[in-house]
N, C-alpha and C positions, 0 to 999 in steps of 0.2 A: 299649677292647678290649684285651685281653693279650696281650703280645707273646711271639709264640713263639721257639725256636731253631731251626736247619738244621743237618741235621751229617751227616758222610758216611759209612752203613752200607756198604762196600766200592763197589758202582757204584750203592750209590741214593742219593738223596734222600729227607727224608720230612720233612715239620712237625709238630713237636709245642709245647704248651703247656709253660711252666714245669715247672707240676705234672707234666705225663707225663713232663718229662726225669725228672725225679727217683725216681718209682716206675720205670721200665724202669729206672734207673739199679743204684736199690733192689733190684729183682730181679733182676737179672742178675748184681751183686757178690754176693746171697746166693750162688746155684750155683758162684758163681765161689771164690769163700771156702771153697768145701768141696773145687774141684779143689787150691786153693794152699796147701790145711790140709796137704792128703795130701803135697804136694811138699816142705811145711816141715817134715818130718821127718828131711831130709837129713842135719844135720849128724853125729848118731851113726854111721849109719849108711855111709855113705861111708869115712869112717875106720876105722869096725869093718873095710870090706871092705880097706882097705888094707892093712890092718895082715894081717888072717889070713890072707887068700886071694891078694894080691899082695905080700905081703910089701916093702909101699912103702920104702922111707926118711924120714927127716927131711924133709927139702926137697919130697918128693910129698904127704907130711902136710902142711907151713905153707904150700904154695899151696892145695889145697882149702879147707885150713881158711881161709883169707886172702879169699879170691874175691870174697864179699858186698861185704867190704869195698873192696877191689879194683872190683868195679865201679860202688862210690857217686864213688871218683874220677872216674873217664869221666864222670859225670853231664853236667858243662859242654859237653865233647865233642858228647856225644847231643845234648844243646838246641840245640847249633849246626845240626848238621846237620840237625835237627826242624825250624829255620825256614829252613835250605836249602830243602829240600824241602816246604816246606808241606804238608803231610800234619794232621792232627788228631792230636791225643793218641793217642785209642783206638789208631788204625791201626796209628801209629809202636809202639806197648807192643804191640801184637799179633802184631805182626810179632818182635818180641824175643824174644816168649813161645814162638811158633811156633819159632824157629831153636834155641831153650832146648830147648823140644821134642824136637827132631831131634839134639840133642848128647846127648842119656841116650838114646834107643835107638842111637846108636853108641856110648856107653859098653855097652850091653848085647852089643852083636854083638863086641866085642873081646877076645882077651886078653892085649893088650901092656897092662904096667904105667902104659909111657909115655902112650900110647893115650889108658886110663885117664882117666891125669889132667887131658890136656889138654881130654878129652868135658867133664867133669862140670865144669872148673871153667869152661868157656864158659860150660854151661848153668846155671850158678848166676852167673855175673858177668853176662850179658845183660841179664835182669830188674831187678838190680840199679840200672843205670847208670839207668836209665828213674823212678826214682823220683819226681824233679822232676813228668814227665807223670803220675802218678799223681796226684800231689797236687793238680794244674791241674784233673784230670778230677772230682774230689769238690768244687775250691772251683764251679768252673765249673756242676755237677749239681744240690751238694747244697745247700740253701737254710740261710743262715748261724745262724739260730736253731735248728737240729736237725744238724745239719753233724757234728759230736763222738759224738752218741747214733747218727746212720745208721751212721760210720764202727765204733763200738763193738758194735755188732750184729754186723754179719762180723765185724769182729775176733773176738768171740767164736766164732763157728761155726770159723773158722780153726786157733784155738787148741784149741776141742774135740773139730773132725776130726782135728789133728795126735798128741793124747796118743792116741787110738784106733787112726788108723793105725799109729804106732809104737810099740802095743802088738802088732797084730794082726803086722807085718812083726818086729819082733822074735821073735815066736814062731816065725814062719818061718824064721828065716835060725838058730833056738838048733841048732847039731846039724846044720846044714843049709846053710851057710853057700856053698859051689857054685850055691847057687839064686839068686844076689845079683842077676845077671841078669835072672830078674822081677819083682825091685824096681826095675832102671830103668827095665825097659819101662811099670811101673807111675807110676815117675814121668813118663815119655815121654807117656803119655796124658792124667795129668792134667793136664799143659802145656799138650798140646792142645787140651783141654775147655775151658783157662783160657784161650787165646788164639783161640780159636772165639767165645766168651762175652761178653771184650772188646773183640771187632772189632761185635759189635753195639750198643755204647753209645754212645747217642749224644754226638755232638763234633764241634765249626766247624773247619774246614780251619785251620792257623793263620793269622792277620791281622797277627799281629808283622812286621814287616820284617824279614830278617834282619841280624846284628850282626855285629862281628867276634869270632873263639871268644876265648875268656873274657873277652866285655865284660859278662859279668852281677858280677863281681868288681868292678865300677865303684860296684856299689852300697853296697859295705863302706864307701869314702870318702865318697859325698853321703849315706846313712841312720845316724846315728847308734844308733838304734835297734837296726838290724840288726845293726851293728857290736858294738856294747856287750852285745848279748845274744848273738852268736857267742863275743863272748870268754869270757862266763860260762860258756856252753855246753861252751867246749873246757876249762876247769877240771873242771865237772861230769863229763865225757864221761872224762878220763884218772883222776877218782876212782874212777870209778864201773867204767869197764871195767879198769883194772888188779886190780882182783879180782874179774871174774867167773872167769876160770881156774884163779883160786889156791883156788876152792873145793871142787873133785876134789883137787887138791893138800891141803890142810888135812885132807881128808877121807880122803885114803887113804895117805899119806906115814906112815909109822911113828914115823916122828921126830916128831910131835906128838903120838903118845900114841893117839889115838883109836881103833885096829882097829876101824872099820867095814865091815861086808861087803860085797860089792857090792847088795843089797838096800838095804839103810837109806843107802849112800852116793847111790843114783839117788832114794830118798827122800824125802833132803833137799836134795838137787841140782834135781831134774825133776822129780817128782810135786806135792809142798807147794809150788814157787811156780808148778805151772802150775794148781794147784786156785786158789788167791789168785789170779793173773792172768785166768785164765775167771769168777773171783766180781766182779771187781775192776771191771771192762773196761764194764760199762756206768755203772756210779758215776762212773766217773773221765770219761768220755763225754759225762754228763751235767753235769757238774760245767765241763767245755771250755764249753761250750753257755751255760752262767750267769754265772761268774765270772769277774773278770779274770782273763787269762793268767799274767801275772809273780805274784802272787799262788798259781794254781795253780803254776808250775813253784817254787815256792820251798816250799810244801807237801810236793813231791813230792820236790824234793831233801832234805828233812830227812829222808822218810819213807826212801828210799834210804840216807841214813847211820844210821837207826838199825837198817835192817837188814842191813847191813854190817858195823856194830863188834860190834854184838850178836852177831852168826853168828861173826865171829872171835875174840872175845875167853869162850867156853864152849866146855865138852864136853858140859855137861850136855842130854841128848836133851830135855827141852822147852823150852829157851831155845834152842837148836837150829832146834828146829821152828817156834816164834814166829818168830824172826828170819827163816826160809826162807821161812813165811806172810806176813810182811810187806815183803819184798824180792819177790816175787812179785804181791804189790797194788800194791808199787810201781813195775814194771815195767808193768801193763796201765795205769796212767796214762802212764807213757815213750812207751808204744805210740802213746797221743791225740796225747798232746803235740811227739811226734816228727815223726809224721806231717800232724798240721794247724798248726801253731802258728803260719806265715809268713801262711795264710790269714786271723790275726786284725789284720795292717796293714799286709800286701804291698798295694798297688795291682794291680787285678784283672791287667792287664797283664806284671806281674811277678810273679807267683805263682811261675811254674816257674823265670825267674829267682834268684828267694831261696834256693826251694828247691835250685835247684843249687850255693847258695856252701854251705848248712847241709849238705849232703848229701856234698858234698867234704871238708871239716874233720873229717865226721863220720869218712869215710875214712879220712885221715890218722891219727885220734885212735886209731880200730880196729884199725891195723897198728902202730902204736907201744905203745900203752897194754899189751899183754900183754908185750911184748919189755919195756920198763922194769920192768914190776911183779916177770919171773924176774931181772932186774940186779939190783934193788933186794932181793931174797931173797937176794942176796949177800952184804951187807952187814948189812942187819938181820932181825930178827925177822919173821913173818908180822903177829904183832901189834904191830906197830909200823905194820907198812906199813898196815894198817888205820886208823890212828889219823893216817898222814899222808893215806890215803885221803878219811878225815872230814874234816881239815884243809882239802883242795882245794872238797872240796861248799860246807864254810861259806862259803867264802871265793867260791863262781862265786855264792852265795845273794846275800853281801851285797853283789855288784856289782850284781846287781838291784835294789836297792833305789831308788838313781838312774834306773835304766832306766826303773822303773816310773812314775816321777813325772814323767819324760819323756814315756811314752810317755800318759798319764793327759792331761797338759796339751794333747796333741797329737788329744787325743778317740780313741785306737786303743788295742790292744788288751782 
């Protein structure tokens, strides 16, 4: 007979099969994928409103822009207090998304600068910290031979509500820019669509004991694997994110020659790798689902540096554009890879675990890597720092190579 699961829709109860976790699971992340496409549009757009309409400073710009990151630190935090409170996944991230919610319609109803900043960057850090529970709730749902491809479906839908909504609010706000307002209310609702949607997925109360706050870091020392593959990771993570910002820089700085407009700068900024990331997203999905891991992430970091040095080291518009196409493909594998990767030899019990040591480093790496990469524009070249960029990829590539054969021996990944 098939053993079902139990999991707690706010005060009920309900049994289902395997299989039915997975289709409700299935449907419910598609609807859901479509409220948190519209909400991932933030990043422009918040700062566009600082910048015109509050006339922010420095320091109101690099907390919002920070936030995301900012709340992948808390992660350890949240898990602690997640098996305080035994509560299931869903609930605890519903409850996040819901109070995420409630912070963009007070960004909407205010007009203190302060105000502001302090709305939007709750309601972007909330969600954030919760990511651990996210990833428990797809190993937990989604059955590990399809795991990559279910997760790469919304991904998708996400990625191609997000280019559409931030077409269609951009339009709104050209000329218009006073109306910003019903952009948070807008984001206010999707929140709540998405934390409405999530509280119906099913999920077990957790069973973990709880631990003391950050005894998931315990695992860095007794898993070699995890250890060995975080360190590569934080090579990769400070190559890779030190020039995502320098590429609006590169691209609109005069001092490199380029005069591109703002048309063809968002073109090869935001358009080309979000068309590649929406093409890319189930390939790479699929790909999670067949092959070893370390394998894939070493794939993917070459694919990363070749479209880094590429993009920096031309002017020419279709070397340009290749490289933007393929740093864009290589980001919708980032996307798999980012977000399941612990699932392919965490112990079922440790999922959210892992995922809070990878999800903190990640943190860290996100608030340093941009602040190094403008230091390091002090000193040398743009095209320089790309080429030590590539340098760090090679180098987190071929610490996997050991990991691999570790983790190979070990029958995981």
């Amino acid at each position: 007979m098939e053993t079902g699961h139990y999991y707690i829709n706010l005060s009920m109860t309900t049994h289902l099969s395997p299989s039915e976790v997975t289709d409700r699971t299935v449907y419910l992340e598609r609807y859901r994928a479509i409220a948190m496409g519209i909400f991932e549009s933030y990043p422009t757009f918040l700062l566009m409103i600082l910048v015109r309409w509050f006339h922010g400073n420095g320091v109101d710009k690099s907390i919002v822009a920070a936030a995301s990151q900012g709340g992948l630190l808390f992660s350890p935090i949240l898990l602690f207090l997640s098996r305080q409170l035994r509560w299931s996944s869903p609930k605890i991230l519903s409850l996040l998304v819901a109070l995420s919610s409630l912070s963009f319609f007070g960004a909407a109803i205010t007009s203190d600068p302060l105000l502001f900043v302090v709305f939007t960057t709750l309601g972007i850090l909330l969600p954030a910290t919760a990511t651990p529970l996210t990833t428990s709730i797809f190993n937990n749902n989604y059955p590990a031979s399809r795991r990559g491809q279910l997760f790469a479906q919304n991904q998708a839908i996400r990625i191609g509500t997000s280019v559409l909504f931030g077409a269609l609010a951009g339009w709104l706000l050209t000329g218009r820019i006073e109306l910003y307002y019903l952009l948070m209310i807008t984001f206010g609702l999707s929140l709540a669509a998405a934390s409405h949607l999530i509280g119906q997925i099913p999920g077990e109360n957790a069973s973990t004991p709880p631990a003391p706050l950050f005894s998931c870091f315990r695992y860095l020392v007794t898993d070699d694997v995890l250890r060995n593959t975080t360190i590569s990771w934080t090579f990769l993570g400070f190559g890779n994110l030190m020039m995502v910002p320098l590429r609006v820089e590169y691209l609109a700085n005069p001092t490199y020659g380029l005069r591109l407009s703002e048309m063809e700068i968002a073109l090869f900024v935001s358009v080309l790798p979000n068309v590649a990331r929406l093409a890319g997203t189930y390939i790479w999905g699929k790909l999670f689902d067949t092959i070893n891991f370390f394998s894939l992430r070493m794939a993917l970091n070459i694919s990363f540096m070749v479209g880094i040095v590429g993009f920096f080291m031309t002017s020419n518009w279709v070397a340009l554009a290749f490289s933007a196409l393929v740093f864009g493909f290589s980001t919708s594998g980032g996307d798999v890879a980012w977000n399941l990767w612990v699932t392919k030899f965490a112990p079922e019990e440790r999922v959210a675990d892992y995922m809070a040591v990878h999800t903190f480093f990640t943190g860290i790496r996100g608030l340093l890597a941009p602040i190094t990469a403008f230091m390091l524009l002090e000193v040398v070249s743009i095209h320089a720092l790309s080429w030590i960029s590539a340098a760090l990829i090679i180098f987190a590539t071929l610490l996997l190579i050991p990991v691999r054969a570790v983790a190979r021996d070990k029958g995981i990944g």
